[in-house]
N, C-alpha and C positions, 0 to 999 in steps of 0.2 A: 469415485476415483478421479474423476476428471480437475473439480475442485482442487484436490489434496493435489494434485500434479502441476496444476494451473499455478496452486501457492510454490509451491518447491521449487517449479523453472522460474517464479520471479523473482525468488529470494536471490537464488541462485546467481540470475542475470545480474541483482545489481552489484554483487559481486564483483563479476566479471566485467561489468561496463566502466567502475573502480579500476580494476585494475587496466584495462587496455588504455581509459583518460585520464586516469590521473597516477597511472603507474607503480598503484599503491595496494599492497595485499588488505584488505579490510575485510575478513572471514566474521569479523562482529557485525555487520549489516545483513548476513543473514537472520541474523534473530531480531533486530529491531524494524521500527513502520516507516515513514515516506520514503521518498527516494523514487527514481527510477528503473522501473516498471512498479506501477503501483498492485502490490500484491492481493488487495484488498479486490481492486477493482478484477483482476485477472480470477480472483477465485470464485466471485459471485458471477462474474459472466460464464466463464466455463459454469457454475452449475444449473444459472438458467439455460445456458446453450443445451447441456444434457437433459435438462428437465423437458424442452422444447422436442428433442430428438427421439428421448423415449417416450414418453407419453402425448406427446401432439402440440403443437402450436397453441391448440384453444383449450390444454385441459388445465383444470385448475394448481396440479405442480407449478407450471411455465406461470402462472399466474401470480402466485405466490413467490417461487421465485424473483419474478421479475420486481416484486416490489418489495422482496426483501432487496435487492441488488440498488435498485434505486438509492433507497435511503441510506446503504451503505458507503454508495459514492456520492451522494451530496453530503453527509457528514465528513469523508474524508477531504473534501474538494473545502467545506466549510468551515464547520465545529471544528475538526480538527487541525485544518490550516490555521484557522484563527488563531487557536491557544499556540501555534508555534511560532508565531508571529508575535504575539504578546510576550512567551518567553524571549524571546529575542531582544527587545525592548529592555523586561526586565533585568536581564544577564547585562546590556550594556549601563543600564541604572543600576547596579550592585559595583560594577569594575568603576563605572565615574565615582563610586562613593564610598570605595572599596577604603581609603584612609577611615573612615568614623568605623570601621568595625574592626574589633580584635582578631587576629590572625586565629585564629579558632573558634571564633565564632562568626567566621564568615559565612552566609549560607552560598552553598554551591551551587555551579552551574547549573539551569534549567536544561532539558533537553527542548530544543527545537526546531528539530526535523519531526515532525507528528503526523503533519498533511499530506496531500498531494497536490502540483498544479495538475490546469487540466490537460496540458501535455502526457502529464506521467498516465493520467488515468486512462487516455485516450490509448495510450500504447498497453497500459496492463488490461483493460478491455478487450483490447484485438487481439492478446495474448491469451487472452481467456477463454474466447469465441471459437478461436484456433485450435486450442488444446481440447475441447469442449469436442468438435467435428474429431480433433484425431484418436481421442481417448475411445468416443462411440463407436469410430470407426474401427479400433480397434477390437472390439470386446461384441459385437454386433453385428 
């Protein structure tokens, strides 16, 4: 529960952090990845936080979680900042050279919000940790 909540209120947030900065309804940034609060990172710490909580600091859940969560935020922080980085590049190499191709067979825009900085992770982590403590707290 804690996980699935942890995602929900990031999605959510970045939402809402859209709209109060940049005064714009974007309800499509709940379904898609980077951005601010990173939801990736707020899901795996909330589940190692609850793994931690219910079954102990030293038992192998927390253990497993903890390095499933790992790898999932160095991929976001890396793998997939990278590739949205590269998209970026390519989308501006497609618009410089957008005359050599036929208006229908232009290939479209890559997406390239993929990653997270470690800003974003650093706050969808504390988001997680947080949710993690209030979800246990609750149901506990």
């Amino acid at each position: 529960m804690s996980a699935l909540s942890a995602m929900v209120v990031a999605q959510v947030a970045k939402v809402v952090l859209i709209l109060l900065t940049e005064r714009r309804w974007a309800i499509e940034r709940m379904t898609e990845t980077g951005g601010m609060p990173s939801s990736h990172s707020a899901t795996v710490a909330a589940l190692c936080t609850s793994c931690g909580l219910s079954y102990g600091w030293n038992s192998p859940y927390f253990a497993i979680s903890l390095v499933f969560g790992t790898i999932v935020i160095y991929d976001a922080t890396g793998v997939r900042r990278a590739a949205g980085r590269h998209a970026e590049i390519l989308n501006e190499l497609v618009e410089e050279f957008s005359h050599l191709f036929e208006e229908e067979k232009r290939p479209k825009a890559l997406k390239t919000l993929l990653g997270h900085t470690y800003p974003q992770v650093l706050v969808g982590s504390a988001l997680g940790i947080g949710m993690g403590f209030f979800v246990e707290g609750l149901f506990h």
